[in-house]
BAMI-831992 format. One record per atom (N, C-alpha, C, CB): residue in one letter; x, y, z. Coordinates in steps of 0.05 Angstrom, whole numbers, plus 32768, in hexadecimal, padded with zeros to 4 digits. Glycine has a CB too. Layout:
<rs>
AXYZ;...
</rs>
This chain:
<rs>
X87A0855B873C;X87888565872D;X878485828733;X876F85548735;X8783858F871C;X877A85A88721;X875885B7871F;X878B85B38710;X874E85C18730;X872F85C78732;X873685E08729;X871B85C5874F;X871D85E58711;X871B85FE870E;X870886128718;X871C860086F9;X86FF861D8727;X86E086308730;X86EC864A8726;X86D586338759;X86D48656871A;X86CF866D870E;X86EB86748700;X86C486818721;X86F686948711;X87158698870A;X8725868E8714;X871F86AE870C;X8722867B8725;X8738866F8732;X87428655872E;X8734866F8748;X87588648872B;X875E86338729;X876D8621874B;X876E86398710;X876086108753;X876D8609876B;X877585ED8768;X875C860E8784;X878B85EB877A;X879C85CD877E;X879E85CA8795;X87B885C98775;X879E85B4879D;X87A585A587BF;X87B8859587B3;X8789859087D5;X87CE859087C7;X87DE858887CB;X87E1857087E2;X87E7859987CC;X87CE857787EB;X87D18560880A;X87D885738820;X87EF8545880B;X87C985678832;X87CB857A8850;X87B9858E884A;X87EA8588885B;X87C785AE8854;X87AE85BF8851;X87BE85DC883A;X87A185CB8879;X87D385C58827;X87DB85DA880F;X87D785DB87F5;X87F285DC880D;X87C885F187FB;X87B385F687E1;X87C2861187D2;X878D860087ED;X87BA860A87B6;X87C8861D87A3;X87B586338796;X87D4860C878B;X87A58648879C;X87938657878E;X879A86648774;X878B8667879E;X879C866C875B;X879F86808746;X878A868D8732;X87B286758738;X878486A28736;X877786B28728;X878086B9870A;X877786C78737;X876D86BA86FD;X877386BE86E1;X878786D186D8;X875C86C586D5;X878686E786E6;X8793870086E3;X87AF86F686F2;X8782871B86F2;X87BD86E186FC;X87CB86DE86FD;X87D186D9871F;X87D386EB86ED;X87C586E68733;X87CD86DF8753;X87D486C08755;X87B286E58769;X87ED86BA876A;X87DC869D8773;X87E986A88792;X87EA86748762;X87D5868C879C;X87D9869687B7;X87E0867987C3;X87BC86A687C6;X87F0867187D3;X87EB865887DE;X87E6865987FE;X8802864687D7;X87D486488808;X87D3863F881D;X87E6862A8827;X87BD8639881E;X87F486318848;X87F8861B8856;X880F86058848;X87DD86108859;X88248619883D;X883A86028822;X883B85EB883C;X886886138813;X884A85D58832;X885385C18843;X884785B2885D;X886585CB884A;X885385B88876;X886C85AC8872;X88748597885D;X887285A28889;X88978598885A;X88A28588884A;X88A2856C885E;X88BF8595883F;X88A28567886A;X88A18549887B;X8890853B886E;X889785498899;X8877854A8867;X885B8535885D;X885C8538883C;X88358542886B;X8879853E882F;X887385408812;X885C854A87FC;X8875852D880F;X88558560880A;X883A85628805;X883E856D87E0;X882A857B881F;X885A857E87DD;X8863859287C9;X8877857687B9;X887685B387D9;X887F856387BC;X8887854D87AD;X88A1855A87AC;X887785458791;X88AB85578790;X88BF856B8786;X88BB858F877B;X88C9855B876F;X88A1858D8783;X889E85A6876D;X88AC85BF8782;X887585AE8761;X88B485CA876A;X88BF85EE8778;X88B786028762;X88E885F3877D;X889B860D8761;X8899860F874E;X889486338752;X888885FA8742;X889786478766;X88A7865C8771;X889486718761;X88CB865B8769;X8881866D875C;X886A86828754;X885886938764;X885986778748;X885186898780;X884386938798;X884886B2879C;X884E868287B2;X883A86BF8794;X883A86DE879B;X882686E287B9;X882986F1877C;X881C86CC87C9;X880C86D487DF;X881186B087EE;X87E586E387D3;X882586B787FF;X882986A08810;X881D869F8831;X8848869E8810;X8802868D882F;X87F68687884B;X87F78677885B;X87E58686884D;X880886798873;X8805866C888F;X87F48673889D;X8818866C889E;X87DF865888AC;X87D0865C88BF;X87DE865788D8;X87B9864F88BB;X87F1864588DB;X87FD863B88FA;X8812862D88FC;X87EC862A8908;X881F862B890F;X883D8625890D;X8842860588FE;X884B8627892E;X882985FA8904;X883085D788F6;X883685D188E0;X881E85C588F5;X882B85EE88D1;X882285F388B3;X8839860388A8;X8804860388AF;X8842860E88BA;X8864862A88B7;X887C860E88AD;X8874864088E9;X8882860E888E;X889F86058891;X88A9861D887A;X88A585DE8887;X88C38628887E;X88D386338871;X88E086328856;X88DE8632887D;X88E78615885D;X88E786058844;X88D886058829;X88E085F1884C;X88BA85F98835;X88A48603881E;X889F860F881D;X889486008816;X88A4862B8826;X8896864A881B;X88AB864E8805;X889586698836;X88CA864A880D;X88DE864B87FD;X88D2864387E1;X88F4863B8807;X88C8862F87DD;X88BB861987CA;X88AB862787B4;X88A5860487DC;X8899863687C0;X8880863C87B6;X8884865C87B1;X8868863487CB;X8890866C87C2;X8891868C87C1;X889B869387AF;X889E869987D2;X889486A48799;X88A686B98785;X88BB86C9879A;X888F86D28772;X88C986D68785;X88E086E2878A;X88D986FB87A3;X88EC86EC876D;X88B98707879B;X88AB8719879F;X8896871C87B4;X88A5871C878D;X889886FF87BE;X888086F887D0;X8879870E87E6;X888686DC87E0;X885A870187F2;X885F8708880B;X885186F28822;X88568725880C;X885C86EA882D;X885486D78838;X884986E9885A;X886F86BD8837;X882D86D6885E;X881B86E08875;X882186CC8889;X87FA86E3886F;X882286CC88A0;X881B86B688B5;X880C86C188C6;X883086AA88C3;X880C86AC88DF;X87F686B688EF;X881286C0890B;X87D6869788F7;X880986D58914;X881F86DA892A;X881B86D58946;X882686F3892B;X881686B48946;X8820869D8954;X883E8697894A;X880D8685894F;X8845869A892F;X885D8683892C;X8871868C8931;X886386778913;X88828678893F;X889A86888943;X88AF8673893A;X889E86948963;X88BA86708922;X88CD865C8912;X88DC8647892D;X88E8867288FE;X88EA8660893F;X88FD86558953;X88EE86428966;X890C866D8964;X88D0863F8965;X88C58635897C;X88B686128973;X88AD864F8985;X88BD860F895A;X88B685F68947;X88CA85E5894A;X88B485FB8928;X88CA85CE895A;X88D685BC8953;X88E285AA8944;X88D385B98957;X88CC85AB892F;X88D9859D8918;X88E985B48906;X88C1858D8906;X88F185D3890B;X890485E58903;X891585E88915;X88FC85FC88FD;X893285EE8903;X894585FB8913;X894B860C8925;X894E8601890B;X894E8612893B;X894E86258955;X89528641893D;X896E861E8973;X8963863E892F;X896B86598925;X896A865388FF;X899086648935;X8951865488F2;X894C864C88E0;X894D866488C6;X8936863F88E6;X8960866188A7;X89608674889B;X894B86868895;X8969866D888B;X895286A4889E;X893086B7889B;X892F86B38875;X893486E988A9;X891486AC887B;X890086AD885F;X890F86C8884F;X88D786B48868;X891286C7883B;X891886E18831;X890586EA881D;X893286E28826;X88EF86EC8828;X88D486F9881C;X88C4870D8832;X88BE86DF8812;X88B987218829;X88A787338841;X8899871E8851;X888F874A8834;X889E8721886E;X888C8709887F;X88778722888B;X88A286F2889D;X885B871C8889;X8846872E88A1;X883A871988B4;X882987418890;X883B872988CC;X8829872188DE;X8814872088E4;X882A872488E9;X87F4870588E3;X87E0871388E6;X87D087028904;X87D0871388C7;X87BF87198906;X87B1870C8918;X879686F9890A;X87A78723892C;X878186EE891F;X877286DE8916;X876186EC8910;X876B86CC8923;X8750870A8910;X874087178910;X8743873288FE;X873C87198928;X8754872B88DF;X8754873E88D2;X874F873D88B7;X8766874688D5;X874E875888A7;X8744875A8888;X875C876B8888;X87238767887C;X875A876A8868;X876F877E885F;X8774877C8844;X8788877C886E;X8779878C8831;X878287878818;X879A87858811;X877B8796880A;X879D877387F8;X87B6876987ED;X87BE877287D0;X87B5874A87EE;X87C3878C87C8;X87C2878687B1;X87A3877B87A5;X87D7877387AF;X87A58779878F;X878B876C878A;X878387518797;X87898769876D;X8784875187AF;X8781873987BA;X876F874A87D8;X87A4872687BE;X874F873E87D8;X874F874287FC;X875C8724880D;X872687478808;X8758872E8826;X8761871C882C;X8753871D8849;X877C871C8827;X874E8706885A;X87488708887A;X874C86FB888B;X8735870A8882;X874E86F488A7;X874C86E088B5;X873986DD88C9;X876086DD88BC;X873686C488CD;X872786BA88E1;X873586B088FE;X871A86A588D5;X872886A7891A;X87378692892C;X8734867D891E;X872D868B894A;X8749866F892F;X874686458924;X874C863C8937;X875B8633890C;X8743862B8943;X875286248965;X873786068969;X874C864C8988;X874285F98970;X873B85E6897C;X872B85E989A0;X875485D78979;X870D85E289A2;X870685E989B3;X870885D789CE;X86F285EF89AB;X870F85DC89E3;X871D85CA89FF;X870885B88A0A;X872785DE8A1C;X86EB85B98A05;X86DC85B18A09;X86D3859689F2;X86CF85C78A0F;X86DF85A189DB;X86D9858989C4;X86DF857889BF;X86DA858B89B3;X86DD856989AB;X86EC854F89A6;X870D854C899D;X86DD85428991;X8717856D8993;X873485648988;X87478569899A;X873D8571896F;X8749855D89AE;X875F855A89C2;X8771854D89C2;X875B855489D5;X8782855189D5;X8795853689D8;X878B852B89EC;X87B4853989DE;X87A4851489F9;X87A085068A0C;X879285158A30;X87BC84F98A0C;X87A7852A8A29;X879D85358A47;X878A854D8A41;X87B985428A5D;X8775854A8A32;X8761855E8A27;X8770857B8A1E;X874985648A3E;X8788857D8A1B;X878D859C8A05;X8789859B89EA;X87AA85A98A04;X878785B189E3;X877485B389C8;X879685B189B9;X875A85D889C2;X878A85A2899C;X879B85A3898B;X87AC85B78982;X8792859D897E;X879785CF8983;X879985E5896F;X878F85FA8988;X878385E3894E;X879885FF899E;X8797861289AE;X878A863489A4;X87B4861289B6;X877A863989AE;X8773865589A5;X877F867389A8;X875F865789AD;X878B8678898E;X8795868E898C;X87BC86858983;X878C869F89AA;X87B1866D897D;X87CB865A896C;X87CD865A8950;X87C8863B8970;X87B9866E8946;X87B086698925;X879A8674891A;X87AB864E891F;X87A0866F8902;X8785868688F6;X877D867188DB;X879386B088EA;X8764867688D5;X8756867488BA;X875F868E88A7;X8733867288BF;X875B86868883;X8764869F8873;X874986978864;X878886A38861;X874586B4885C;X872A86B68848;X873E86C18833;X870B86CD8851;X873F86B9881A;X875286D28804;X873E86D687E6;X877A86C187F8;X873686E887E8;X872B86ED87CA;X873B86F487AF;X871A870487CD;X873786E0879D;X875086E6878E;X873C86E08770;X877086CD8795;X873E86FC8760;X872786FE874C;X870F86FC8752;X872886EF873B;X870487088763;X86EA8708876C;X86E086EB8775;X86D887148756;X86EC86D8877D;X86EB86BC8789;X86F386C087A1;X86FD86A6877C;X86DF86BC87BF;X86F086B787D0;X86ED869A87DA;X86EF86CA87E4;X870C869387DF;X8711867D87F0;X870F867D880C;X8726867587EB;X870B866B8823;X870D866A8833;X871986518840;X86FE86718836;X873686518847;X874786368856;X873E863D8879;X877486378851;X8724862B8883;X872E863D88A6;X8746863388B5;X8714863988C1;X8750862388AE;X876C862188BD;X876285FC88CD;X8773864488DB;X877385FE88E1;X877285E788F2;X876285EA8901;X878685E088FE;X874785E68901;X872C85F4891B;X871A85E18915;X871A86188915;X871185E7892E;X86F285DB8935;X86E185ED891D;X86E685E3895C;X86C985E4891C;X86BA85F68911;X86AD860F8929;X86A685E58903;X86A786278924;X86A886408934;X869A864E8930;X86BA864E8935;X868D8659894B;X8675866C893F;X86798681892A;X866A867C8954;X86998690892B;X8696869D8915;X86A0869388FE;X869E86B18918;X8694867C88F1;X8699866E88DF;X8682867488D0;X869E865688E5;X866A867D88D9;X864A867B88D8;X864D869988C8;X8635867988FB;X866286A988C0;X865886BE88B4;X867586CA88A3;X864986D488CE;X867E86AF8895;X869686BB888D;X868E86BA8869;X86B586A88899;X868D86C98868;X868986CF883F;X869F86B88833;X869786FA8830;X869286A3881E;X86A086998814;X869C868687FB;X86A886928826;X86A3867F87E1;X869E867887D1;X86A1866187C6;X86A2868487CA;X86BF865987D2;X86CC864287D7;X86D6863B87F5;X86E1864287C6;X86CE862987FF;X86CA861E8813;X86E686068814;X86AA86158813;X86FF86088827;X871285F8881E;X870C85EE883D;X873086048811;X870085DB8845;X870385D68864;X870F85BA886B;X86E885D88873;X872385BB8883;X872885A38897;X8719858D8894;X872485AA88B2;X871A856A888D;X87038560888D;X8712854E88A0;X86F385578872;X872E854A88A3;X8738853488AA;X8731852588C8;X8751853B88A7;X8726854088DA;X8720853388F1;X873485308909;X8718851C88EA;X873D85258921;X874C85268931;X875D8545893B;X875985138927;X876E8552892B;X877585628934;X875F857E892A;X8791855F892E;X8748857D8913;X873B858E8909;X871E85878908;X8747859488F3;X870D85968903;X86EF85908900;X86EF857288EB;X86DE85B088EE;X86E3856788EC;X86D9854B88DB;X86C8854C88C7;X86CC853888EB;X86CB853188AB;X86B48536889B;X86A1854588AC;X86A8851B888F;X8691853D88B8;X8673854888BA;X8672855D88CB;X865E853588C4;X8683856588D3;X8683858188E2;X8689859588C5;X869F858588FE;X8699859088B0;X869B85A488A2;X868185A38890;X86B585A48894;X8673858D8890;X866185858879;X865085A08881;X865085628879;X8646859A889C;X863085AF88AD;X863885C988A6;X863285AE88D0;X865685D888A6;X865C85E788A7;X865B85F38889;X866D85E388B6;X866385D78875;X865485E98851;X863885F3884F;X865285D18833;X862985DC8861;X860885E88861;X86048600886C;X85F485D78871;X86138607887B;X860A861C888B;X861C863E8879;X8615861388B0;X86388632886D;X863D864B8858;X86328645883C;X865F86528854;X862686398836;X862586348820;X863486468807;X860D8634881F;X864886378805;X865C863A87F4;X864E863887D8;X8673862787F9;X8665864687C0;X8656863D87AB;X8664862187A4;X865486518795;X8679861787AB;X868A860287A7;X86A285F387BF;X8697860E8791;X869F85DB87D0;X86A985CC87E2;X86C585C287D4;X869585B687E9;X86D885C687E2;X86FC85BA87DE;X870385AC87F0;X871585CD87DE;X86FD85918803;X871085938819;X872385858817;X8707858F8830;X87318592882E;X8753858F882F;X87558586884D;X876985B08828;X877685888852;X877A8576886E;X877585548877;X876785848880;X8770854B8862;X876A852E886A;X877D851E8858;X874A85248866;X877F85058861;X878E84E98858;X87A984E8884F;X878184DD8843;X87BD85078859;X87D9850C8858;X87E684F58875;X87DE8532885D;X87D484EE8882;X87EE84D68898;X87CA84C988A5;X881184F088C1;X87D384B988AD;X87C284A388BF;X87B384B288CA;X87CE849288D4;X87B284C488E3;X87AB84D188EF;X878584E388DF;X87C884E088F4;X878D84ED88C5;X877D84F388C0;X877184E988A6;X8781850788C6;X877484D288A4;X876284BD8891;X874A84BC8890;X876584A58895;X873C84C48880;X872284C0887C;X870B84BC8861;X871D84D18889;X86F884B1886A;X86E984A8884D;X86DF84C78841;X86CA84908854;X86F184CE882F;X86E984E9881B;X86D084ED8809;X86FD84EB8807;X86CB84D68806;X86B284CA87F5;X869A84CC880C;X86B984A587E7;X86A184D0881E;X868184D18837;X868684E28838;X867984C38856;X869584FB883D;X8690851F8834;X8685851C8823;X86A68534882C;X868385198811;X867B851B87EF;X8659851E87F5;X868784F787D7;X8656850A8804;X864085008800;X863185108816;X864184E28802;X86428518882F;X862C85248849;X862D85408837;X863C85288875;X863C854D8828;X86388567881D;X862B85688807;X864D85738819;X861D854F87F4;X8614855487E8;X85FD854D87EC;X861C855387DA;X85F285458802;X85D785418813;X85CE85598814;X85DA85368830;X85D9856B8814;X85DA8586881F;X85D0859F8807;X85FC85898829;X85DF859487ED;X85D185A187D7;X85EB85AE87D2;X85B585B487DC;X860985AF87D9;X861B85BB87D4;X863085AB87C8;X862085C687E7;X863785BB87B7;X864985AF879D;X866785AD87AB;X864985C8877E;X8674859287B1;X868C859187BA;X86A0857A87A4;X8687858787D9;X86B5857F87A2;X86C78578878C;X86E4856C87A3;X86CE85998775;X86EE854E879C;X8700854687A8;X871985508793;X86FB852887AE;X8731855E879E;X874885618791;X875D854E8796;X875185788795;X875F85388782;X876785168788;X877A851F8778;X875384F58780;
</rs>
């Protein structure tokens, strides 16, 4: 299903890969793949002029291949290091598109595209741990992307708890984590639309494997308790 808001047209795919395009033509994708969880089916459909990684779980090669024009430029967060992924090859073919490195704490322009980041990290004290209390999503493992594309901005925060500087990030579309276990949960993000009040709710990250199954239809409902307009992309 495709959602349309304002100039933008967005798709989920499953997991946390989302397809943005602006009228004027940008698209941007978030987070392609991985190909393990089929998230991209068969499609290769090689239009992506702005390719975003938040963290290495989310880094496959493969699906940037997938999604990138000839011309891309694909962003990550500089945590990733291809060779250090297990489920990649020690020595894996370099992407042959411009790769940049970003930190969690930047702006910058793209072409007609802004663009920014946030942290995303799982807090040691919280609920998304493992067994021996380390955080899922370690801090300074990853970043959230804000991308404005036709005067629309989106915001994916990545794999995170919800965060104090979450409380002041400009945003229009609101694409957040609902799945829970390894990321904030329905009702941690619900809190977190009330508090940006978006003009429009997307969430993503849930019901791609067991792990993060959940009733989508009780988001629906804690966010629209709330007075904020949220849309399932089924």
């Amino acid at each position: 299903m495709t959602v349309r808001f304002d100039a933008v047209t967005v798709d989920w795919f499953g997991l946390a890969t989302v397809r943005l395009e602006g009228q004027t033509g940008a698209v941007v994708y978030l987070d392609p793949g991985p190909e393990e969880y089929d998230v991209l089916d068969d499609l290769e459909p090689r239009d992506g002029d702005l390719i975003l990684v938040s963290h290495d779980h989310h880094y496959d090669p493969d699906s940037i291949r997938r999604v990138a024009s000839d011309d891309a430029l694909v962003v990550v967060h500089e945590s990733i290091d291809a060779s250090e992924i297990d489920r990649i090859d020690e020595q894996p073919e370099a992407l042959p598109f411009e790769v940049e490195r970003v930190a969690a704490d930047e702006s910058f322009v793209l072409g007609p595209l802004d663009l920014f980041t946030t942290p995303a990290y799982n807090d040691p004290d919280g609920p998304h741990t493992d067994e021996n209390g380390t955080p899922y999503h370690p801090e300074g493992q990853g970043c959230g992307f804000g991308v404005t594309v036709d005067g629309v901005t989106a915001f994916w925060p990545g794999d995170t708890d919800v965060l104090p500087v979450h409380e002041d990030v400009p945003v229009d579309l609101l694409l957040p984590p609902i799945g829970g276990t390894f990321t904030m949960d329905r009702r941690e993000a619900a809190a977190l639309a009330d508090r940006l009040e978006p003009d429009l709710v997307l969430p993503v990250h849930y019901d791609t494997f067991a792990a993060i199954e959940i009733d989508a239809d009780a988001f629906v409902v804690d966010v629209a308790h709330r007075g904020v307009p949220v849309v399932l992309d089924e």
